[in-house]
PyMOL Python script that loads the backbone (N, CA, C, O; Angstrom):
from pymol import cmd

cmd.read_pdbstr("""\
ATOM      1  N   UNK A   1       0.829  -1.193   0.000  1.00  0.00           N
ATOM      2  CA  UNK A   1       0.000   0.000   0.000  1.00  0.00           C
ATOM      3  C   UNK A   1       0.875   1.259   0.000  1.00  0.00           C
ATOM      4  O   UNK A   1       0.572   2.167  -0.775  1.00  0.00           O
ATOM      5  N   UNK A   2       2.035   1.397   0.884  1.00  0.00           N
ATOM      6  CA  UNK A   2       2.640   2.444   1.043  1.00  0.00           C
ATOM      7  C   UNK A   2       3.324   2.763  -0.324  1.00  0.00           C
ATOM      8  O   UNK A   2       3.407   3.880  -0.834  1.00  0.00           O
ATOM      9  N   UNK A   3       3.895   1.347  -0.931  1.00  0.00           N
ATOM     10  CA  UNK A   3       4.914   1.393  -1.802  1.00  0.00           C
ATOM     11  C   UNK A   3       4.024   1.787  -3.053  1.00  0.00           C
ATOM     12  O   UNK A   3       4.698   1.819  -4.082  1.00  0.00           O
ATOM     13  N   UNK A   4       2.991   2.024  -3.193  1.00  0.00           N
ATOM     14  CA  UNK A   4       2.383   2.338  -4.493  1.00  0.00           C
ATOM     15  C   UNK A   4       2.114   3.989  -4.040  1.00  0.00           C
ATOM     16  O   UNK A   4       2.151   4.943  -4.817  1.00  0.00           O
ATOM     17  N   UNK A   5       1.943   4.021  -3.135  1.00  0.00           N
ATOM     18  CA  UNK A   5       1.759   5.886  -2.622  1.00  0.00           C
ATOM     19  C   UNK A   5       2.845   6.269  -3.537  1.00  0.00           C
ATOM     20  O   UNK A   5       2.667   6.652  -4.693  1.00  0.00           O
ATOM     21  N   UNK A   6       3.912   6.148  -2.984  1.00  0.00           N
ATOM     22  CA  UNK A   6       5.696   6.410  -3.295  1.00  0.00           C
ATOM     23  C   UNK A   6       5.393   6.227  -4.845  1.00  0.00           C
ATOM     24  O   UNK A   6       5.318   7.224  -5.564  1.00  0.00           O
ATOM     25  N   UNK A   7       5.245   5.125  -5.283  1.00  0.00           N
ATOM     26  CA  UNK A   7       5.507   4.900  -6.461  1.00  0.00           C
ATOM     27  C   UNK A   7       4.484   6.127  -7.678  1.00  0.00           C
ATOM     28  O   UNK A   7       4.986   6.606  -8.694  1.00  0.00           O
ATOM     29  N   UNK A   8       3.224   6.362  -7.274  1.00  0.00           N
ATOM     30  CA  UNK A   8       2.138   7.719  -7.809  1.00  0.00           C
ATOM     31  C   UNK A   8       3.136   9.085  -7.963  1.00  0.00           C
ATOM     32  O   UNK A   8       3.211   9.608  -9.075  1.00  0.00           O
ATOM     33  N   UNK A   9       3.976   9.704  -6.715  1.00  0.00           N
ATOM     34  CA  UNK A   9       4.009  10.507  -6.242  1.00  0.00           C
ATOM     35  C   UNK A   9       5.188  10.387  -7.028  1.00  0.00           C
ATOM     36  O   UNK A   9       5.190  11.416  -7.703  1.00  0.00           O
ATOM     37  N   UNK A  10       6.335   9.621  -7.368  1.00  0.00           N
ATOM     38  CA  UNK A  10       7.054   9.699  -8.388  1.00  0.00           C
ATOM     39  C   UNK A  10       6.579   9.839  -9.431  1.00  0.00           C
ATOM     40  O   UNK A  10       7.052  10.869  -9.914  1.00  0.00           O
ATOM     41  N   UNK A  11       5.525   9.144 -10.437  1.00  0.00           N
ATOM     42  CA  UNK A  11       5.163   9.136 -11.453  1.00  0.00           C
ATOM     43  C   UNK A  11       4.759  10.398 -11.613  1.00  0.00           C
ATOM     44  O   UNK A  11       5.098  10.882 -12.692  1.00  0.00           O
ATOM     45  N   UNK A  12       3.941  11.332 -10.660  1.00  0.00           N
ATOM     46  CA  UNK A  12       3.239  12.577 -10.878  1.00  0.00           C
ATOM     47  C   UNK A  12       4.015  13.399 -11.466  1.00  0.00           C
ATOM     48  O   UNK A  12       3.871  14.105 -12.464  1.00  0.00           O
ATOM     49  N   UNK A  13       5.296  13.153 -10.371  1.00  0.00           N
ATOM     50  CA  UNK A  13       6.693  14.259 -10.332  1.00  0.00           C
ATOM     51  C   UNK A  13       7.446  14.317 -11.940  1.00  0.00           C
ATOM     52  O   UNK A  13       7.641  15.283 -12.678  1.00  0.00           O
ATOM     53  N   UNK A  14       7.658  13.336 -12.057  1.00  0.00           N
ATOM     54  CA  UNK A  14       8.028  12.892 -13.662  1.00  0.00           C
ATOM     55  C   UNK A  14       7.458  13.317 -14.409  1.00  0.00           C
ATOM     56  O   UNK A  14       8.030  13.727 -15.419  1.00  0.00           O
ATOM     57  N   UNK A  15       6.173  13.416 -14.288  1.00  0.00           N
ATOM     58  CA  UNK A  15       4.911  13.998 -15.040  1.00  0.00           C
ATOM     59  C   UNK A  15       5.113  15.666 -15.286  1.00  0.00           C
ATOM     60  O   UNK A  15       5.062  16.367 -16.297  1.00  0.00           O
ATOM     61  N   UNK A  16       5.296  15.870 -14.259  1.00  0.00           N
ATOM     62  CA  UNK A  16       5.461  17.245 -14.158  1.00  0.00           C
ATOM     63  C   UNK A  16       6.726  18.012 -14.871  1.00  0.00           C
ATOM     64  O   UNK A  16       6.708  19.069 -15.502  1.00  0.00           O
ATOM     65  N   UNK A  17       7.790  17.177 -14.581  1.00  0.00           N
ATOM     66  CA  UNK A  17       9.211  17.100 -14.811  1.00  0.00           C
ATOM     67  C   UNK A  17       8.960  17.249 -16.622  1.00  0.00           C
ATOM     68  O   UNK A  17       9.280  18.245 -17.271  1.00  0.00           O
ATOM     69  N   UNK A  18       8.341  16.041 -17.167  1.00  0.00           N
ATOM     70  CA  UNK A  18       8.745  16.220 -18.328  1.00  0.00           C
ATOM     71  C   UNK A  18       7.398  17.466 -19.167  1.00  0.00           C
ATOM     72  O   UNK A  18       7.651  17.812 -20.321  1.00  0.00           O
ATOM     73  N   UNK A  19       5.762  18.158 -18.331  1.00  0.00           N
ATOM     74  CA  UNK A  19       5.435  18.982 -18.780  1.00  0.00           C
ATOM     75  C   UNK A  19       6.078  20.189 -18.534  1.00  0.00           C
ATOM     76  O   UNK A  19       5.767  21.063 -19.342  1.00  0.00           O
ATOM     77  N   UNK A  20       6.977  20.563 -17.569  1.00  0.00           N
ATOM     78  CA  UNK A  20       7.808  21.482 -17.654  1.00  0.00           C
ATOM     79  C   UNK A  20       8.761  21.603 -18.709  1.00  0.00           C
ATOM     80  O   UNK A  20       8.668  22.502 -19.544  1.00  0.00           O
ATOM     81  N   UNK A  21       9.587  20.830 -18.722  1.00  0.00           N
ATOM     82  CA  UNK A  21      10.353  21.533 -20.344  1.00  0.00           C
ATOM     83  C   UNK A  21       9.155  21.064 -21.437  1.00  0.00           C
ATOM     84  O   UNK A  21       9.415  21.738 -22.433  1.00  0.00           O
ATOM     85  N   UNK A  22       8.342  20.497 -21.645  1.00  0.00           N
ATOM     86  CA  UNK A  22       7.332  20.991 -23.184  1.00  0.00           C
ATOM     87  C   UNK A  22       7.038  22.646 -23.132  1.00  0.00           C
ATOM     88  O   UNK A  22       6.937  23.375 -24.118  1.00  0.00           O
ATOM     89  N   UNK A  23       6.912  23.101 -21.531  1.00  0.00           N
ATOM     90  CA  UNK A  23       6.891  24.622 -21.025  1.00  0.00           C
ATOM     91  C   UNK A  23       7.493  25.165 -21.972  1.00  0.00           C
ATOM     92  O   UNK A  23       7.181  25.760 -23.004  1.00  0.00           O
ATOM     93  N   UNK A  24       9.047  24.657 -21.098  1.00  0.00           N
ATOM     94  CA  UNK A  24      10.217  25.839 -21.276  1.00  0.00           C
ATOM     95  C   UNK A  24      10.434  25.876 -22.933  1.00  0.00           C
ATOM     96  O   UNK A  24      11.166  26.829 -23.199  1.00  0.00           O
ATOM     97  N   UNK A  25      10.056  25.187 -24.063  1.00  0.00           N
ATOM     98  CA  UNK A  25      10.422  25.015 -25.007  1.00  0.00           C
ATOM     99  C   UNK A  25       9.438  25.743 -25.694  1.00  0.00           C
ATOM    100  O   UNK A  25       9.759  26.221 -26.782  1.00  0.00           O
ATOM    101  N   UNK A  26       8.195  25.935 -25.228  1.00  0.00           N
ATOM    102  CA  UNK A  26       6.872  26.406 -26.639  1.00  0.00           C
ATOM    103  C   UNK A  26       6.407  27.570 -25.791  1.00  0.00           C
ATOM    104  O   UNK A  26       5.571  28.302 -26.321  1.00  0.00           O
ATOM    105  N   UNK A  27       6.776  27.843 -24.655  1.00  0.00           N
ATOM    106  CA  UNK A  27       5.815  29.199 -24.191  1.00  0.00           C
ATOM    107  C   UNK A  27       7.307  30.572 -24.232  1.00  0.00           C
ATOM    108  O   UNK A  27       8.518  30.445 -24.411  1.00  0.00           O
ATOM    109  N   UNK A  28       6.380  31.845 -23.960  1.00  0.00           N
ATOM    110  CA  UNK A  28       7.574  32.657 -23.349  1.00  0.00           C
ATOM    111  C   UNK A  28       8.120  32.877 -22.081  1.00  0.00           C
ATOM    112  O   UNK A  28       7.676  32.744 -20.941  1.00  0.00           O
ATOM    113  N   UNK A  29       9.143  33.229 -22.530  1.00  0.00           N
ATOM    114  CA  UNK A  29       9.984  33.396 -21.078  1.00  0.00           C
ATOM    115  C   UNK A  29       8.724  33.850 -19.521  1.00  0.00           C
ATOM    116  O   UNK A  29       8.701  32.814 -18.857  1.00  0.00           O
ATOM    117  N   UNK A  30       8.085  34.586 -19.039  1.00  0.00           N
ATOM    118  CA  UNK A  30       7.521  35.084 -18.183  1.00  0.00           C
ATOM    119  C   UNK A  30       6.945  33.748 -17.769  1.00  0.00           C
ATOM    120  O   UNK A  30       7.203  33.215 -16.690  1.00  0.00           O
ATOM    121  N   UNK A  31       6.260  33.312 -18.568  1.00  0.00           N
ATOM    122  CA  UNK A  31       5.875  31.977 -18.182  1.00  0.00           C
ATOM    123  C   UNK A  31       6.021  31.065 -17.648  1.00  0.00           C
ATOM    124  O   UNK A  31       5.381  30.743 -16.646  1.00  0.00           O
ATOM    125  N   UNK A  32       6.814  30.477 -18.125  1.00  0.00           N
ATOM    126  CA  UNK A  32       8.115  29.623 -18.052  1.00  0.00           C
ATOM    127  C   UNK A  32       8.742  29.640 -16.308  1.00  0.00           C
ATOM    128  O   UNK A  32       8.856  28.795 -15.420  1.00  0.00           O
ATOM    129  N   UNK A  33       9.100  31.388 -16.483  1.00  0.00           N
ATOM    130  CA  UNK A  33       9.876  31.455 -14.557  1.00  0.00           C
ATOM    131  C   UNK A  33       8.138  31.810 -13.930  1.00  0.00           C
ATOM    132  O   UNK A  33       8.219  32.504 -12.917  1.00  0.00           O
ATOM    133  N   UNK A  34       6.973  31.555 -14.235  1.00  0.00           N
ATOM    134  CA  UNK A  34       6.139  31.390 -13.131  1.00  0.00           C
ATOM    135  C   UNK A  34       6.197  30.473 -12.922  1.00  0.00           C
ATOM    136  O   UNK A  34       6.122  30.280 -11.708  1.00  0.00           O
ATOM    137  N   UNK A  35       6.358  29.252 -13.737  1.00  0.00           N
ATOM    138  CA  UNK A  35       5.967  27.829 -14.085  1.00  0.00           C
ATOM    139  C   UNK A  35       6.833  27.167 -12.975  1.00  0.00           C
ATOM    140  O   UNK A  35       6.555  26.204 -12.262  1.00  0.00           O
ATOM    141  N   UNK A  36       8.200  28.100 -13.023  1.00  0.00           N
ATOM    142  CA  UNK A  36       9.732  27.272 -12.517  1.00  0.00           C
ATOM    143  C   UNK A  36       9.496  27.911 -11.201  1.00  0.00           C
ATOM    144  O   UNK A  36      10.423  27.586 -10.460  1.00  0.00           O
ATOM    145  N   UNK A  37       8.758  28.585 -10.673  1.00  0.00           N
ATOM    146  CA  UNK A  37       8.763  29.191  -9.128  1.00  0.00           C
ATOM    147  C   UNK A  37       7.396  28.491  -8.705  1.00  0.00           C
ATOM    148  O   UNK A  37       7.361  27.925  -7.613  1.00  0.00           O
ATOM    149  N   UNK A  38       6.629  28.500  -9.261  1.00  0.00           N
ATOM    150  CA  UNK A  38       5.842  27.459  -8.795  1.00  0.00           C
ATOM    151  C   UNK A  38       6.200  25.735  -8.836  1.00  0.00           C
ATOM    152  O   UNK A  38       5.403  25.010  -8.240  1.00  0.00           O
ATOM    153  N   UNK A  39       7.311  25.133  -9.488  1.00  0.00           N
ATOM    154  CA  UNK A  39       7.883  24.251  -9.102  1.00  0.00           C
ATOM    155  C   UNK A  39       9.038  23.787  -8.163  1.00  0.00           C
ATOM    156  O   UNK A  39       9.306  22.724  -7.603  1.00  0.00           O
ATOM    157  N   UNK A  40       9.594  24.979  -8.219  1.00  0.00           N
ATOM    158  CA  UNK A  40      10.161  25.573  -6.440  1.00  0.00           C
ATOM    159  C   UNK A  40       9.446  25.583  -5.627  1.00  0.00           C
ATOM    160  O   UNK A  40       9.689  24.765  -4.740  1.00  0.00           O
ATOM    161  N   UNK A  41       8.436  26.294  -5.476  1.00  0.00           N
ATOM    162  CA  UNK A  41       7.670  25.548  -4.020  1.00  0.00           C
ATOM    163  C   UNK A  41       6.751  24.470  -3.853  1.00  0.00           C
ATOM    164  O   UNK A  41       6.109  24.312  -2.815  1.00  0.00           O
ATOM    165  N   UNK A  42       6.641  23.413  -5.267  1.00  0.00           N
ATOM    166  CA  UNK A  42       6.139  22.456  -4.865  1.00  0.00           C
ATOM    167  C   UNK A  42       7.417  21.217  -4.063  1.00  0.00           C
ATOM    168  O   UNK A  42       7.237  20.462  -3.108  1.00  0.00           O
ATOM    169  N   UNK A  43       8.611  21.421  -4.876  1.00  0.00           N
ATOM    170  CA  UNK A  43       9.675  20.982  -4.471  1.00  0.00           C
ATOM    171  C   UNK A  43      10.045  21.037  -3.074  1.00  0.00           C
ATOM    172  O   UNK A  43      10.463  19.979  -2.602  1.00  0.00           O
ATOM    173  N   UNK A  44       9.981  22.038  -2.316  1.00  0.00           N
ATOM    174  CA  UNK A  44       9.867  22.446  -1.012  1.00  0.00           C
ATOM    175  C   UNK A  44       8.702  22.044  -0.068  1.00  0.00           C
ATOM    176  O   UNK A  44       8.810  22.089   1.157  1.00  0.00           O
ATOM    177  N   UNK A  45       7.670  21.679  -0.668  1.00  0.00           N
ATOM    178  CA  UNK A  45       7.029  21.058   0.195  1.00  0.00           C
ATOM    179  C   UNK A  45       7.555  19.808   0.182  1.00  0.00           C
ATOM    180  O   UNK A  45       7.917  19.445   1.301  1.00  0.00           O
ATOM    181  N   UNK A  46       7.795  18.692  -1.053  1.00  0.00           N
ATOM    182  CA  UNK A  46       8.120  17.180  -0.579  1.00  0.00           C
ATOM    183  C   UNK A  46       9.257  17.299  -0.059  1.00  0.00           C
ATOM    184  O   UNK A  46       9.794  16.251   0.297  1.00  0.00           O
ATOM    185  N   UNK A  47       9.903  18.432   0.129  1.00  0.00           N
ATOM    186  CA  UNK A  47      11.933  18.106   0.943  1.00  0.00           C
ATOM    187  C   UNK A  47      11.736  19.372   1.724  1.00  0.00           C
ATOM    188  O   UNK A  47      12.005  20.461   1.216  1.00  0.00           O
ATOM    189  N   UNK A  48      11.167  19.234   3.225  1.00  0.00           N
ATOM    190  CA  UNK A  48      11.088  20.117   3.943  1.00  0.00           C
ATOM    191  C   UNK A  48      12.129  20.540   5.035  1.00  0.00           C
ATOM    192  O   UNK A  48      11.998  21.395   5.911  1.00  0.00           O
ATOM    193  N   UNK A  49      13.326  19.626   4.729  1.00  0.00           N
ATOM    194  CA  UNK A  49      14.349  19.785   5.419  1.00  0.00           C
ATOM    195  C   UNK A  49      15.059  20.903   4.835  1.00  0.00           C
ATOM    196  O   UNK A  49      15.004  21.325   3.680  1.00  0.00           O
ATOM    197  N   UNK A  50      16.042  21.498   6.270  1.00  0.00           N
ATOM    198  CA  UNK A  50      16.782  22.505   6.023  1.00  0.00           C
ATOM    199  C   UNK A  50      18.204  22.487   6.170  1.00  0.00           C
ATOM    200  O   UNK A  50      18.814  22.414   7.237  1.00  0.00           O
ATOM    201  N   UNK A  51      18.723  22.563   4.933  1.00  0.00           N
ATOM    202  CA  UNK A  51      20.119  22.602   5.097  1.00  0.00           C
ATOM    203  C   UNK A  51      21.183  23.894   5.629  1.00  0.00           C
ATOM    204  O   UNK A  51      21.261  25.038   5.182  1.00  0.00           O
ATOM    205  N   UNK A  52      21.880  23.307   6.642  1.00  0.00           N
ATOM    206  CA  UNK A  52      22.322  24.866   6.753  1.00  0.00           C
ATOM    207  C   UNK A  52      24.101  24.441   7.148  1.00  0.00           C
ATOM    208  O   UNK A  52      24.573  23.686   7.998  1.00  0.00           O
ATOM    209  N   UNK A  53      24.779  25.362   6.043  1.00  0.00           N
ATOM    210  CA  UNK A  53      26.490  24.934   6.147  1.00  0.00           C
ATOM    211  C   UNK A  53      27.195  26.037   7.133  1.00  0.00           C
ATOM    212  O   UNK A  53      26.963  27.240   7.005  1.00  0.00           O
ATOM    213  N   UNK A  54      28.116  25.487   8.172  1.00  0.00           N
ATOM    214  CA  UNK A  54      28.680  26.255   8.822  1.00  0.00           C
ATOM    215  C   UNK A  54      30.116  25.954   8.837  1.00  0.00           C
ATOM    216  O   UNK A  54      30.523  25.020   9.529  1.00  0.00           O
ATOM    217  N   UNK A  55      31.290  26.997   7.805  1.00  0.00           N
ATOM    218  CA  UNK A  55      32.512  26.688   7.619  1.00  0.00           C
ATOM    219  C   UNK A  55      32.840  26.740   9.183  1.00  0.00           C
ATOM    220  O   UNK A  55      32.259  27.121  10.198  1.00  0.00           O
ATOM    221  N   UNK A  56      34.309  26.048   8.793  1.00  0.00           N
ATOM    222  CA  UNK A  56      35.329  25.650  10.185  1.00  0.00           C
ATOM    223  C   UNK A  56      36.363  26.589  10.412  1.00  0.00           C
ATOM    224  O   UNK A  56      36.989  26.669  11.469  1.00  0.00           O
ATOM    225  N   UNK A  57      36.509  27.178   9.582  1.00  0.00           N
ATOM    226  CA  UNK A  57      37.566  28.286   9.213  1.00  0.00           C
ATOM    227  C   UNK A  57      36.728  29.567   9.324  1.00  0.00           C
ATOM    228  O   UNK A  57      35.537  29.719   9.054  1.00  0.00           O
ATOM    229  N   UNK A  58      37.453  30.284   9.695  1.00  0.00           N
ATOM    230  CA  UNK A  58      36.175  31.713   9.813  1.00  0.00           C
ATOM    231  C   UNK A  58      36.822  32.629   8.324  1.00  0.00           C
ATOM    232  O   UNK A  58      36.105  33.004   7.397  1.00  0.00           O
ATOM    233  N   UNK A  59      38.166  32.816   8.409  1.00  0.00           N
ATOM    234  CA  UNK A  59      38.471  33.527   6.736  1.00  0.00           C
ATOM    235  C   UNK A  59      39.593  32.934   6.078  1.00  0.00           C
ATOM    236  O   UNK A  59      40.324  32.203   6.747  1.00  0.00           O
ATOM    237  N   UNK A  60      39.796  33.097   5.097  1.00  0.00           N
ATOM    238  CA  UNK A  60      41.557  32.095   4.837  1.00  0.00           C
ATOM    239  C   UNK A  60      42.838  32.857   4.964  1.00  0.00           C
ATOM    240  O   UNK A  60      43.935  32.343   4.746  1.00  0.00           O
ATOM    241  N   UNK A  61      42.644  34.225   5.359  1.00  0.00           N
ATOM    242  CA  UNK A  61      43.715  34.934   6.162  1.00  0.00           C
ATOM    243  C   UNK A  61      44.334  34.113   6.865  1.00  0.00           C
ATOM    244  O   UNK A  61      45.306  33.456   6.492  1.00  0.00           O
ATOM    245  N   UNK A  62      43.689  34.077   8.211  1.00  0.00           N
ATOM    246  CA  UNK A  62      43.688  33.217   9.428  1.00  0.00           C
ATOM    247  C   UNK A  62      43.255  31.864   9.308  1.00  0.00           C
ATOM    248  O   UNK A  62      42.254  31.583   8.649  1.00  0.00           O
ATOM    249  N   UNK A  63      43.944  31.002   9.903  1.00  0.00           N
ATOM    250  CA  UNK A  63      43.195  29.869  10.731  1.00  0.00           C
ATOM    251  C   UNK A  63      42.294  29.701  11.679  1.00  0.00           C
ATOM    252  O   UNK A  63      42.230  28.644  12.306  1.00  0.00           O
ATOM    253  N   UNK A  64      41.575  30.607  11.877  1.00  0.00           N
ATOM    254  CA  UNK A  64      41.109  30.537  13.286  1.00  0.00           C
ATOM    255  C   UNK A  64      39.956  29.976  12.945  1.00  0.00           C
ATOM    256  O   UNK A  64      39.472  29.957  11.813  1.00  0.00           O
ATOM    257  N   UNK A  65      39.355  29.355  14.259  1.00  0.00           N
ATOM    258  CA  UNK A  65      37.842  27.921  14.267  1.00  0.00           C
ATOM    259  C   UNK A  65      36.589  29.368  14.026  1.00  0.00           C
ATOM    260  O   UNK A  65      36.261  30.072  14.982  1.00  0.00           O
ATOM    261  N   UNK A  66      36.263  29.496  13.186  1.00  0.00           N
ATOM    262  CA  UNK A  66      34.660  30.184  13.083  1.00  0.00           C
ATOM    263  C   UNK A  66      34.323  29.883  14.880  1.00  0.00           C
ATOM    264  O   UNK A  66      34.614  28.898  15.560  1.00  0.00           O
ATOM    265  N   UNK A  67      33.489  31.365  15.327  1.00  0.00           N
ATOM    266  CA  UNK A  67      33.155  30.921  16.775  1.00  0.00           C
ATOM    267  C   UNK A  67      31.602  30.071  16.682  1.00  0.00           C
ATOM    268  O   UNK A  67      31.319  29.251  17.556  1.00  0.00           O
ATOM    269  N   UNK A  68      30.596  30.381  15.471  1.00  0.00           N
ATOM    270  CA  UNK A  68      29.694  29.615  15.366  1.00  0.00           C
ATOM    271  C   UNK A  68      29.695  27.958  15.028  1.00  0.00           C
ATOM    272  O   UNK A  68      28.993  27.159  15.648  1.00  0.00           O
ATOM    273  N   UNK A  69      30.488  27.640  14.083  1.00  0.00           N
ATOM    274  CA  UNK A  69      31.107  25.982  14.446  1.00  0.00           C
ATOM    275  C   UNK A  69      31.740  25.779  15.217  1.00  0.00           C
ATOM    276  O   UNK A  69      32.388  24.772  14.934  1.00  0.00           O
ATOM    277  N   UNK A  70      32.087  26.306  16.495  1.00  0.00           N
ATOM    278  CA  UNK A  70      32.710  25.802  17.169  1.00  0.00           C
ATOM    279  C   UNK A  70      31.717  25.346  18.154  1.00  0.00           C
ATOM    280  O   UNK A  70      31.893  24.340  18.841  1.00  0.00           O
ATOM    281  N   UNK A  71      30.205  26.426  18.247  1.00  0.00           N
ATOM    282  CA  UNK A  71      29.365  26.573  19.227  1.00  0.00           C
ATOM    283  C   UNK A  71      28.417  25.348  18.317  1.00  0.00           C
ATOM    284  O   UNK A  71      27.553  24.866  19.050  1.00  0.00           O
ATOM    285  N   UNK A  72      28.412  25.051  17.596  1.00  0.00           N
ATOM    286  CA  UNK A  72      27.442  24.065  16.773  1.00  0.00           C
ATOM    287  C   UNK A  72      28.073  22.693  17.382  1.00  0.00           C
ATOM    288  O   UNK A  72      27.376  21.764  17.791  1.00  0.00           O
ATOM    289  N   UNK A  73      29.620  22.706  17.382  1.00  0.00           N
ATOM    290  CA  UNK A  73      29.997  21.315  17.517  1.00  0.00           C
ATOM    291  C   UNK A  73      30.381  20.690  18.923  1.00  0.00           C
ATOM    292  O   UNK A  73      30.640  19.509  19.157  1.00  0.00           O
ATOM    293  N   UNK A  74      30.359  21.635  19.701  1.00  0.00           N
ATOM    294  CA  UNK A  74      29.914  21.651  21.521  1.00  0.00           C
ATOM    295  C   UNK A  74      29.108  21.082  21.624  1.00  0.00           C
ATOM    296  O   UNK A  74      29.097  20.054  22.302  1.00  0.00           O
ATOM    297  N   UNK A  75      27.643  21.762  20.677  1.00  0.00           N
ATOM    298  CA  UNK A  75      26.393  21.234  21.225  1.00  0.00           C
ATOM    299  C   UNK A  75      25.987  20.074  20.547  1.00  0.00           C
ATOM    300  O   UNK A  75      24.934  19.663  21.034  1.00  0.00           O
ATOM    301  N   UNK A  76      26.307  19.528  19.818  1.00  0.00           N
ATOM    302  CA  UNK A  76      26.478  18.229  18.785  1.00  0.00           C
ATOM    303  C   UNK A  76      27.128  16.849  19.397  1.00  0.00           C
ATOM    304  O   UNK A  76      26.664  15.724  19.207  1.00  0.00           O
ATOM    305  N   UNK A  77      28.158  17.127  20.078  1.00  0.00           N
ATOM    306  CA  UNK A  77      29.254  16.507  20.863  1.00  0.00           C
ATOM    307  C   UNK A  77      28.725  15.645  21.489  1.00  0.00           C
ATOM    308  O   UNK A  77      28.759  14.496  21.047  1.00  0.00           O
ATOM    309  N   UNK A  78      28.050  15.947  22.753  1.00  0.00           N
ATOM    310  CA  UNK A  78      27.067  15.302  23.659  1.00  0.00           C
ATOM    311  C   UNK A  78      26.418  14.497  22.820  1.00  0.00           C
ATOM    312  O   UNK A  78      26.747  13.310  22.821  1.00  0.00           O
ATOM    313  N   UNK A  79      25.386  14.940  21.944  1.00  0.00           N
ATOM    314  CA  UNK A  79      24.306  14.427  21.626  1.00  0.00           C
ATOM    315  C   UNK A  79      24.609  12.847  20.845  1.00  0.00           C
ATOM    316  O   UNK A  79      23.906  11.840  20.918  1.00  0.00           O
ATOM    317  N   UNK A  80      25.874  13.039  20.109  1.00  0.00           N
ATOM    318  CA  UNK A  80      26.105  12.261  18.961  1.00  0.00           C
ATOM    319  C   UNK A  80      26.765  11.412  19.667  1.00  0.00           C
ATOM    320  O   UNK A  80      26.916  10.427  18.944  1.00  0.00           O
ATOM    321  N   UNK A  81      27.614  11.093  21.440  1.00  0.00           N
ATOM    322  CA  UNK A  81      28.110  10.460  21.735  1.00  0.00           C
ATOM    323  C   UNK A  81      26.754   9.810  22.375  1.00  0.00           C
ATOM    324  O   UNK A  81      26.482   8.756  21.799  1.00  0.00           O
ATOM    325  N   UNK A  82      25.902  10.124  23.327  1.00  0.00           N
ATOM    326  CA  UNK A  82      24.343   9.525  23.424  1.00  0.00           C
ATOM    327  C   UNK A  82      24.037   8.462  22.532  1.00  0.00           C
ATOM    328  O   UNK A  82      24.050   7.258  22.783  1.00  0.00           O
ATOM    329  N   UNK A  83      23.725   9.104  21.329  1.00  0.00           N
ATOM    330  CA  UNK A  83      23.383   8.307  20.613  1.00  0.00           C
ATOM    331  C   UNK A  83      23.778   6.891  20.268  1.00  0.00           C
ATOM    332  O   UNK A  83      23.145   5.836  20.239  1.00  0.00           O
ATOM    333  N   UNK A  84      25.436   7.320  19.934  1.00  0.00           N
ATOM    334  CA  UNK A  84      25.899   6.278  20.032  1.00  0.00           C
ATOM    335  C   UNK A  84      26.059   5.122  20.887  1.00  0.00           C
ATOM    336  O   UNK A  84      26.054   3.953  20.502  1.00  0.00           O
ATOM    337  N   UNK A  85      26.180   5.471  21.903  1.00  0.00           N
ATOM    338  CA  UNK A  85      26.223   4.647  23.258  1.00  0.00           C
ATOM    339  C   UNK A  85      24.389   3.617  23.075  1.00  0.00           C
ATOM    340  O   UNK A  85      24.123   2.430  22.884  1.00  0.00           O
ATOM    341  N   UNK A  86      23.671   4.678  23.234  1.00  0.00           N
ATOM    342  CA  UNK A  86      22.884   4.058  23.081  1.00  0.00           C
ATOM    343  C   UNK A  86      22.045   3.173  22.006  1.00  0.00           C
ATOM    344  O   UNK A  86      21.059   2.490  22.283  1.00  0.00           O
ATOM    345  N   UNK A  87      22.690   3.336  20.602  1.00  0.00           N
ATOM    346  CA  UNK A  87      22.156   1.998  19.668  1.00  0.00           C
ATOM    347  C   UNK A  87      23.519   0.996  19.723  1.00  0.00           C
ATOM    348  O   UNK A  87      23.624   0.021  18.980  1.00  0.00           O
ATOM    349  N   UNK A  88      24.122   1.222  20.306  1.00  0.00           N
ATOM    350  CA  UNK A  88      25.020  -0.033  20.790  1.00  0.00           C
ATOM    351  C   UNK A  88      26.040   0.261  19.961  1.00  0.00           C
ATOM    352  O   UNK A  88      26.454  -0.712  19.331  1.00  0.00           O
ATOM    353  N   UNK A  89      26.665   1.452  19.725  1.00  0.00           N
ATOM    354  CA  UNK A  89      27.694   1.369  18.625  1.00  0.00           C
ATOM    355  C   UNK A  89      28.857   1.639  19.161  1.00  0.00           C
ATOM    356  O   UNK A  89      29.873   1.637  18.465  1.00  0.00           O
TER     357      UNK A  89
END
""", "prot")
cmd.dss("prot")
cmd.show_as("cartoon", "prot")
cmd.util.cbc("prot")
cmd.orient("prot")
């Protein structure tokens, strides 16, 4: 049951995937980037995760540890040794 959900929700996407470039190819431009911003936020709804990068280096002058990764990987530290401990690893 689940695996045919998954399996629709790809097919739709594909669907979509390939009426978007028939888009990008026969309409005009204005179109086209409504078409592509409204497929930006459909995209954003199925991947609602947030990526967020925090260099280790603060500039390449210096070496010095960025003070925000340093404060990210304090609070990470704990958690990720927990974890571990506890699925037996």
């Amino acid at each position: 049951m689940m695996m045919s959900n998954i399996n629709q929700m790809w097919m739709q996407l594909c669907s979509f995937m390939f009426i978007l470039q028939l888009i990008k190819q026969f309409v005009p431009q204005t179109v086209y980037s409504y078409v592509t911003l409204l497929q930006s936020r459909i995209s954003k709804l199925m991947y609602p995760y947030i990526d967020i990068s925090i260099n280790e280096i603060a500039n390449t002058n210096s070496l010095s540890i960025n003070r925000a990764y340093g404060l990210v990987e304090a609070y990470l530290n704990p958690k990720s040794y927990q974890a571990s401990t506890t699925t037996g690893g």
